[in-house]
N, C-alpha and C positions, 0 to 999 in steps of 0.2 A: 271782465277784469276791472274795467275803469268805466264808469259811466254819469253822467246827468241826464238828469229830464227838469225841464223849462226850467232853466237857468235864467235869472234875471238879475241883473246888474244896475244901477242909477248910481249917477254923481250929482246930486244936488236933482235937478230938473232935468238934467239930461240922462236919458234912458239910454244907456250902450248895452245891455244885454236882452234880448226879450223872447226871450223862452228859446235856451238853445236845449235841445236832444242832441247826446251826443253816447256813443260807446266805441272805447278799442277793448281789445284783445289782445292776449299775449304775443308777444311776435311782430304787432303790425307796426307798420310805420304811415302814421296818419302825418301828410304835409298839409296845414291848414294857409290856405290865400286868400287876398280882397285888397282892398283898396287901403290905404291909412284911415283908420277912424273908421273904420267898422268891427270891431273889437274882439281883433284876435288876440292882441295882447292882456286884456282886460278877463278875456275867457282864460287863457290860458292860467292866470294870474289867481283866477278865481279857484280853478280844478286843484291849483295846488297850495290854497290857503294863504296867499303872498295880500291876496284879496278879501274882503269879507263880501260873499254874495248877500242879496237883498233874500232871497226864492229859491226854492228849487230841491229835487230828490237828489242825492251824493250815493254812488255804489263804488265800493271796491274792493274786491271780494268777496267776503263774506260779511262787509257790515253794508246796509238798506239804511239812510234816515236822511233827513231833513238837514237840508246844509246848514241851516241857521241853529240845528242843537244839537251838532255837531260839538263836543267838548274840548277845553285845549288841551286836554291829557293824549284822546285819541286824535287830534289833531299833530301832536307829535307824534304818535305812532307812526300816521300815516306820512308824515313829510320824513322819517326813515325809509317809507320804501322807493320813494321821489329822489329825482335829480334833476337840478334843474340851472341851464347855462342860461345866460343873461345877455342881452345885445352889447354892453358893455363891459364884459368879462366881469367886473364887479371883484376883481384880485384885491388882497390886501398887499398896498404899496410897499410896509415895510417888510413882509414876508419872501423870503426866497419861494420860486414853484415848489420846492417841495416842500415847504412847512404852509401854503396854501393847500397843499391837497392834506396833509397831516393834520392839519387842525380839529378837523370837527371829529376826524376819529380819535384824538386823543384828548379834547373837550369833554366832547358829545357822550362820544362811545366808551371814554375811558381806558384805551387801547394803549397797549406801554407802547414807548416812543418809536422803541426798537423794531417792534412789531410792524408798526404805523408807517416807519420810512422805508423797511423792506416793501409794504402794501404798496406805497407811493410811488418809489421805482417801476416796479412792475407797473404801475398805470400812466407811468410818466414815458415809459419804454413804449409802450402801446399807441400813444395820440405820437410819438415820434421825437418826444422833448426827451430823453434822458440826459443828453448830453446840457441840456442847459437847467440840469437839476437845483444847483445851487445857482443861480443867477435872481434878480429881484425885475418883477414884470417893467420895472422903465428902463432895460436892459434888453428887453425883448418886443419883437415886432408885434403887431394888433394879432397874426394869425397864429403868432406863438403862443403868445397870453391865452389866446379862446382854448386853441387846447392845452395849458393847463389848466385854464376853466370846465373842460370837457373831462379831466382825470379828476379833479375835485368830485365833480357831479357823480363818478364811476365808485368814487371809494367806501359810501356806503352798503355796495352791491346793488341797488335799487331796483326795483321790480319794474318801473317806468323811468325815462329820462324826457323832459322837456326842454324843448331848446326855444328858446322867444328870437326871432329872426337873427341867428347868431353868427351870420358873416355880413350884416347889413353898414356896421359899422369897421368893414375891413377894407384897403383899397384892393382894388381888381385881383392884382397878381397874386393878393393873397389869400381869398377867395378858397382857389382850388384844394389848397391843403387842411381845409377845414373838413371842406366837404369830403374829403377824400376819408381822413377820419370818420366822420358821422356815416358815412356808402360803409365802410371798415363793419364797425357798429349792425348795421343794420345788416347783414350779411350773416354777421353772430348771431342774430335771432334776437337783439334787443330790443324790447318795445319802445318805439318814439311818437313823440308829437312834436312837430317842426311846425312854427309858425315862420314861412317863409317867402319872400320873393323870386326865389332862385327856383326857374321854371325845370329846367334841366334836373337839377335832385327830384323835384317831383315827379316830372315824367321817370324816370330809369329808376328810384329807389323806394319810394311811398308804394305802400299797397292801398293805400285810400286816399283821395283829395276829398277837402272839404273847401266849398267859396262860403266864405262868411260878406255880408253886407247889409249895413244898417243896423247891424246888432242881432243878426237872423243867420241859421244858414241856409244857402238859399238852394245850395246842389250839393251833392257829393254820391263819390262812386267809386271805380277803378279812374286812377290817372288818364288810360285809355278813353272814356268814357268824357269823361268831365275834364281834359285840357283837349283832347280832340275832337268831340264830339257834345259838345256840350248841349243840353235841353233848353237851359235858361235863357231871355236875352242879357240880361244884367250879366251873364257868365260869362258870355260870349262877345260885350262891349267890353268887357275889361281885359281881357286874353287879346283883344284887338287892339288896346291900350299897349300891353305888355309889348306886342310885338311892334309895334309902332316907334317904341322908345326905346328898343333893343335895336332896332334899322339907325 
């Protein structure tokens, strides 16, 4: 469905991507881990054009080419089938939740309004916000905002959703009702890619881990495999890390 091979990234001298392989599939739920600054945000950034890669093959479904002549016509094609939440919810302040999720269909898509806000409800009902449809995000909590940052990302219908560590900037308590969404989600059979901390959605929801480090990935597998069992020592210094700072 979704694929790179040797992905490369550089900011100036500093090389953050260096040849990543990478494929999901419909359905899966790949949670991507590592360290800060080993560039899962950067990859992720890159699969969905937020980034201009340096290198690299781009597959996604039926189009094969060279990320770099890639065009910005099918560049917008493809960020139609995408959805993608942000560590900072990235909401417009003066917007109510639901003229946030309304926007780009009736922008973008050209969708009459009517249409757009019946859509909205329905996706606003689903992350658990309907009730605070008309309110403006500095009216609502960080774990409120993400998901209506999470019904935004849905209102295209999108073939993939990425999430760039999307409760990292939430406090604890509110954490769970992210995730509980996103588990929701992934149950439905939606494809995801989580760039995340949160070991627990990993283990129990991802059908594949991936450790990025150094701009590489260095393991990936079943969750089982690679948070329990891991091959790597690099994988297995950091998962020793994780639990260290979870005690």
């Amino acid at each position: 469905m979704l694929g790179v091979r040797d992905l490369h990234k550089s900011f100036g001298d500093n090389q953050v991507l260096k040849g990543i392989d990478f494929e999901i599939n419909k359905g899966e739920v790949v949670a991507v881990i590592g360290a800060s600054g080993s560039g899962k945000t950067t990859f992720l950034r890159c699969i969905s054009f937020l980034e201009k890669a340096d290198k690299g093959e781009y597959i996604f479904d039926d189009l094969d080419k060279d990320i770099t002549k890639i065009s910005r016509k099918e560049i917008k094609a493809l960020r139609m089938k995408m959805g993608f939440v942000f560590q900072n919810f990235n909401l417009f302040r003066n917007m109510t939740a639901i003229k946030n999720v309304t926007e780009g269909l009736t922008v973008v898509r050209k969708m009459p309004k009517e249409e757009a806000e019946k859509k909205a409800l329905v996706l606003l009902e689903k992350v658990g916000m309907l009730e605070h449809a008309y309110k403006y995000p500095d009216e609502l909590s960080g774990g409120q905002q993400q998901r209506v940052a999470i019904a935004r990302a849905l209102a295209n219908d999108p073939e993939i959703v990425m999430f760039d560590e999307p409760t990292s900037a939430l406090d604890p308590e509110l954490i769970g009702e992210v995730l509980n969404v996103m588990t929701k989600l992934a149950k439905e059979g939606t494809t995801m890619i989580v760039v995340t901390h949160e070991m627990s959605f990993a283990a129990d929801v991802a059908s594949k881990v991936i450790f990025m480090e150094g701009g590489k990935i260095v393991e990936q597998g079943p969750p089982e495999q690679v948070l329990k069992n891991p091959t790597e020592e690099s994988t297995k210094r950091f998962l020793r890390r994780i639990l260290e700072h979870d005690d």
